[in-house]
C-alpha positions, 0 to 999 in steps of 0.5 A: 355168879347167878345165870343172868349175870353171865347170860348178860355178858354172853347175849350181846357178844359179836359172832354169838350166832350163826346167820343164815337162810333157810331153803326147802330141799325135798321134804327137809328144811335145810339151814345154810350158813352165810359165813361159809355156806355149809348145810345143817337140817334145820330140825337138827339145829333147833333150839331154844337159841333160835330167832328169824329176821321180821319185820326188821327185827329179831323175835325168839322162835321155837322149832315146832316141826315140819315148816312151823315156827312158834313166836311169842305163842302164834304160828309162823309158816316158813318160807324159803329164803327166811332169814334165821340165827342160831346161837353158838354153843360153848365148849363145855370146859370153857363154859365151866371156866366162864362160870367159876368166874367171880363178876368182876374176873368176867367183866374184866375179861370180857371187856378186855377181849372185846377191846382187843376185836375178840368176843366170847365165842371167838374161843377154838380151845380151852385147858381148864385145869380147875375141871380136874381140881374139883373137889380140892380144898385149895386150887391153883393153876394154869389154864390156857385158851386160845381165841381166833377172831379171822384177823388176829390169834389170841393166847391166854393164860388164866393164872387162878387161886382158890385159896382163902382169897380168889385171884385171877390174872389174865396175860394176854398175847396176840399174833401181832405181838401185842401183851396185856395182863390184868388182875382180880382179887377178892 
């Protein structure tokens, strides 16, 4: 799957970014988290995720350095109180994982994630056993992620086959008792 079909189902996913302010502490421009209030340095956390709220919107913004930022090639001064949202990053074997997904196998398990009140970046842990079947002509397995949204836990287990034919099926089970299972072939 090409990166912009993934980039599409990663972008618009709820609690994608962390939201915040930012506040001038000595020389140092200091980012604190609305959710929970913790203090990152702003030049520690920028990258090429970042954005700050103007205007009553969202524009992409480049760390410059010292208390510039760059949007859409002009210079915008920080100022204390600036309203900025970092996206979240993934652990790295659930982003593999997110890639060996066919199309279809990740917009099935997205939206059944998202009917469920999870999103994407609401994963705490990821098993992806296909990390260690890597050069292996035919793999099969279980992989296991565990999805917490602040109301409800969620279990996967992501039964796949890379055979002749791929087939993932995805079970599903909440906190509350809930089940769900889903299939895709190709």
């Amino acid at each position: 799957m090409s990166y912009q079909s993934r980039l599409h189902f990663l972008k618009e996913q709820p609690r994608a970014f962390v939201c915040g302010t930012i506040d001038r502490i000595d020389t140092q421009w200091v980012f604190f988290d609305d959710e929970n209030d913790e203090a990152f340095m702003l030049d520690e956390i920028a990258d090429d995720s970042l954005e700050v709220y103007l205007s009553h919107r969202w524009h992409k913004a480049m760390w410059a350095g010292d208390n510039i930022l760059q949007i859409n090639g002009q210079i915008h001064m920080l100022k204390e109180g600036d309203y900025i949202r970092v996206r979240k990053t993934l652990q790295h074997a659930y982003e593999m994982l997110l890639e060996e997904f066919t199309f279809e196998a990740l917009a099935r398990f997205t939206q059944h994630l998202n009917n469920l009140n999870f999103s994407l970046y609401d994963c705490i842990y990821c098993f992806n056993s296909l990390c260690f079947q890597e050069n292996a002509s035919s793999k099969n397995g279980v992989n296991f992620l565990i999805f917490d949204n602040e109301e409800h836990i969620c279990s996967i287990h992501h039964f796949f086959e890379r055979n002749l034919q791929t087939m993932d099926r995805f079970e599903y089970t909440l906190n509350n008792g809930k089940r769900l299972m889903t299939m895709s072939l190709k």
